[in-house]
N, C-alpha and C positions, 0 to 999 in steps of 0.2 A: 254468674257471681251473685251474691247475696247481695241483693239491691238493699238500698236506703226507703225505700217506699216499704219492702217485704219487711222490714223492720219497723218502721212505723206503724208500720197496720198488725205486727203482734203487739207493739205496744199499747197500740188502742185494745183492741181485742184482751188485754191483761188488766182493764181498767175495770171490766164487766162482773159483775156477780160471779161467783165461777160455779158449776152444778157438781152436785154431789159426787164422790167419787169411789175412794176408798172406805167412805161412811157413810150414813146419812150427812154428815156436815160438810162444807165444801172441801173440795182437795186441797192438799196444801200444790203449792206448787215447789217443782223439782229446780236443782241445779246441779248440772254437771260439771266436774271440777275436770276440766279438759285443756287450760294452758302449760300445765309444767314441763319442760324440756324432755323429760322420761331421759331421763342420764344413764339410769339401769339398764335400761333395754337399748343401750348401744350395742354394737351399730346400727338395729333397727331403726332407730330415730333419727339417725342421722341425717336421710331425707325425705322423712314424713315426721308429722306430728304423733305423739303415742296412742292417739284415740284413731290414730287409721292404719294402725298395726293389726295386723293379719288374726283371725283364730280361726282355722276351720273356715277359710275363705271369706268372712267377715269379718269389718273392722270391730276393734272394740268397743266404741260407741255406737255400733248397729246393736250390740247385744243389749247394751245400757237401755236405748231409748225404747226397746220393746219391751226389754222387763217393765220398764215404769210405763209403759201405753197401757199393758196388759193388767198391770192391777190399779187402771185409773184414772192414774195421771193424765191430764188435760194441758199444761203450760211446763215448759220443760225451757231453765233460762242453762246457758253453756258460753261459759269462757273459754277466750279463744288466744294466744300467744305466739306459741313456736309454730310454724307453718300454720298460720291462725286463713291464709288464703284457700289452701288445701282441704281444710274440714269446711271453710264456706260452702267451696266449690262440692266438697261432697253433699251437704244438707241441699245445696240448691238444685241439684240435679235428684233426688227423692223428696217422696212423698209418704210423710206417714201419717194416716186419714186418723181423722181427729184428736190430733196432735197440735200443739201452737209452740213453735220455738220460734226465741229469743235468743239474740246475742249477744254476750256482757264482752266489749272487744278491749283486751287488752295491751294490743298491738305495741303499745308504746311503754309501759312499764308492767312487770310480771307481779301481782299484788299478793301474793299467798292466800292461804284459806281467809283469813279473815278481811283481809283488805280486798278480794273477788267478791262476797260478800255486800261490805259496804258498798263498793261500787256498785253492786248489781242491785242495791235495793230500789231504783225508782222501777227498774223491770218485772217487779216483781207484785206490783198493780194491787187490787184487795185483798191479797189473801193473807190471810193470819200466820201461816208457817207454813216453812221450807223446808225441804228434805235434799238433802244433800249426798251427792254420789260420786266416789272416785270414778272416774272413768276407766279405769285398769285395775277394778274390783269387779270380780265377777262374783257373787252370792243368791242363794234362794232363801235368805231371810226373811222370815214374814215380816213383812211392811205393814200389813194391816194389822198385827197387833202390839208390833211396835209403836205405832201410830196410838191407837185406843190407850197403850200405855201412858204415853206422852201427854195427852188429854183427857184421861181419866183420874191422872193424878196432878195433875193441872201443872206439868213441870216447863221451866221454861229453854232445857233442851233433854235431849236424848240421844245418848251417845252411844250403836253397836259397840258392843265389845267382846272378847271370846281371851279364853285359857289358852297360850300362844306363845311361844317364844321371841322374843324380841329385845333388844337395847332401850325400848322405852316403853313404858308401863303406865296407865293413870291406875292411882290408886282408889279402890272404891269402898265407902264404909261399911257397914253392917246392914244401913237403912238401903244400901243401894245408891250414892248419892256420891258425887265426886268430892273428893277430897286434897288428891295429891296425885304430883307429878313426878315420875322418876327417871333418870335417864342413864342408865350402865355403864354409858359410853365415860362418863367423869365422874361418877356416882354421886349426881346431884337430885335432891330430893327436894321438892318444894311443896308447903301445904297451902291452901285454900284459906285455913284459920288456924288453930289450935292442932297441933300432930295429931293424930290419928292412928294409934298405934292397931289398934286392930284391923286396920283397914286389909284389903284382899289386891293382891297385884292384878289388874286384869289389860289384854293391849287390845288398843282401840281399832275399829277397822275400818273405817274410811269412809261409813255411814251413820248420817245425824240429823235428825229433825231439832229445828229451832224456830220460837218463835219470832215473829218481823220486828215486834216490840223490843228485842233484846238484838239486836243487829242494828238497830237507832241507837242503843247502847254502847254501842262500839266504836272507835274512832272514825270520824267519816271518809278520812282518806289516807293513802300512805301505804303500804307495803307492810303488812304484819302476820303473824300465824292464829291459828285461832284457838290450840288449846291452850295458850296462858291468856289468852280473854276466858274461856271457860272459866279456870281456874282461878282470876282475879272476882269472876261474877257469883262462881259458887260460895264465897262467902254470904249472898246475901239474893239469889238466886236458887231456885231448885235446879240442879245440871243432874239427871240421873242417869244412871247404866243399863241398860237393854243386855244382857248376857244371851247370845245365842251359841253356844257349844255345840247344841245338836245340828245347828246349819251346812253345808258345805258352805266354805268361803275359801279363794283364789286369791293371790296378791298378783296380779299378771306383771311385776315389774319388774322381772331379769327375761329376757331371752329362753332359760331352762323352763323355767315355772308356764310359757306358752307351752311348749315343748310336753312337756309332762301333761298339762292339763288336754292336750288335742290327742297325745298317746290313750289318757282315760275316759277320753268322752268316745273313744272308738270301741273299745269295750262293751260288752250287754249291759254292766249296771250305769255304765258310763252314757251309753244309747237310752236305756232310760232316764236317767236321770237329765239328759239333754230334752229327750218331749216333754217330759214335766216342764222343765224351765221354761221352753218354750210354748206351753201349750196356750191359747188365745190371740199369740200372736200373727198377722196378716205376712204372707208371706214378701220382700221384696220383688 
């Protein structure tokens, strides 16, 4: 089981300078959003948690945590909920060498994007920004120049996002810059400040660097989502769009969409496309 001391000593260990990573500047550190029920992928979830659903004989948080080993990442914090004993039990029985996980335990109230987050920030020790990962998002988004994005234009988040069909949309302006939020489902539309009429529909995909500074900006505790924090911050905040279209991105959240994705990784461009992904990584 996931001792109390294993967890104290990544928090010590998260206190430390952290070394370069993803850039010459230090890494940000990761979190992986790993408590939600996974309601989609019943009956799969029914008795596991969705980050120890199956792909290709690994869970889906085995996939997560090599992609971010491989391009970097050193501190990797993960919330934990529905069968939050089960993905213990799985981190504590591996090892992934030079690697530091953390667990934001929300055993007792499920806090959504933004309230995981707040809770998670004393975890999350010196580092300037966080990069944040659905755990039932499978992508080979560059991270690294999303990231240089992120701090070269000195924004205070960075939000994936891709051309996509969906019931809710953030809108993005001309300049790249969030604006508005829409949702099809009631056709409710909310802007940041001033409408935006030329803005571009784009749907967001479940990966986001933000910096720690604008997470102290947030409510400190409570249960809330975190694209109407965005949206309340982008009046007076830089929140920008990262558009990756030419990416492969996965939503692994119905049962089919595994199904499919394990059908095309058997494939030759699918075989390839699988050693790229994981190329760097240490095998289990």
């Amino acid at each position: 089981m996931w001792t109390q001391s294993r967890q104290k000593e990544a928090f010590m260990q998260a206190q430390s300078p952290m070394k370069p990573g993803l850039t010459e500047q230090p890494s940000p550190v990761a979190m992986i959003l790993a408590a939600g029920y996974g309601t989609r992928l019943k009956p799969l979830t029914d008795r596991l948690p969705k980050a120890l659903v199956s792909l290709q004989g690994k869970p889906l948080l085995y996939y997560i945590l090599r992609r971010l080993q491989s391009l970097g990442i050193q501190h990797v914090v993960i919330n934990v909920h529905h069968y939050a004993d089960q993905i213990l039990n799985y981190l504590d029985g591996r090892h992934f060498p030079g690697l530091l996980l953390s667990i934001s335990d929300e055993s007792e109230h499920l806090l959504d994007t933004g309230g995981a987050l707040s809770k998670a920030l004393p975890l999350f020790g010196l580092a300037n920004e966080v990069l944040v990962h659905n755990v039932d998002v499978i992508s080979d988004i560059n991270l690294h120049t999303m990231l240089r994005q992120h701090r070269t234009n000195k924004a205070a988040a960075t939000l994936a996002v891709r051309n996509r069909h969906s019931s809710r949309y953030l809108r993005i302006s001309p300049e790249g810059l969030l604006c508005g939020w829409e949702n099809r489902a009631d056709s409710a539309l909310r802007w940041s400040g001033a409408a935006c009429p030329d803005s571009q529909q784009m749907a967001f995909s479940g990966i986001h660097i933000l910096n720690v500074s604008l997470i102290r900006a947030m409510p400190a505790a409570g249960s809330f989502p975190i694209i109407p924090e965005y949206l309340r911050m982008a009046a007076s905040h830089r929140i920008e769009a990262f558009p990756h279209n030419s990416d492969h991105w996965m939503d692994m959240g119905r049962p089919e969409d595994l199904s499919s994705l394990e059908q095309w990784m058997q494939t030759p461009e699918g075989k390839q496309w699988t050693q790229q992904y994981l190329d760097g990584w240490s095998p289990s």
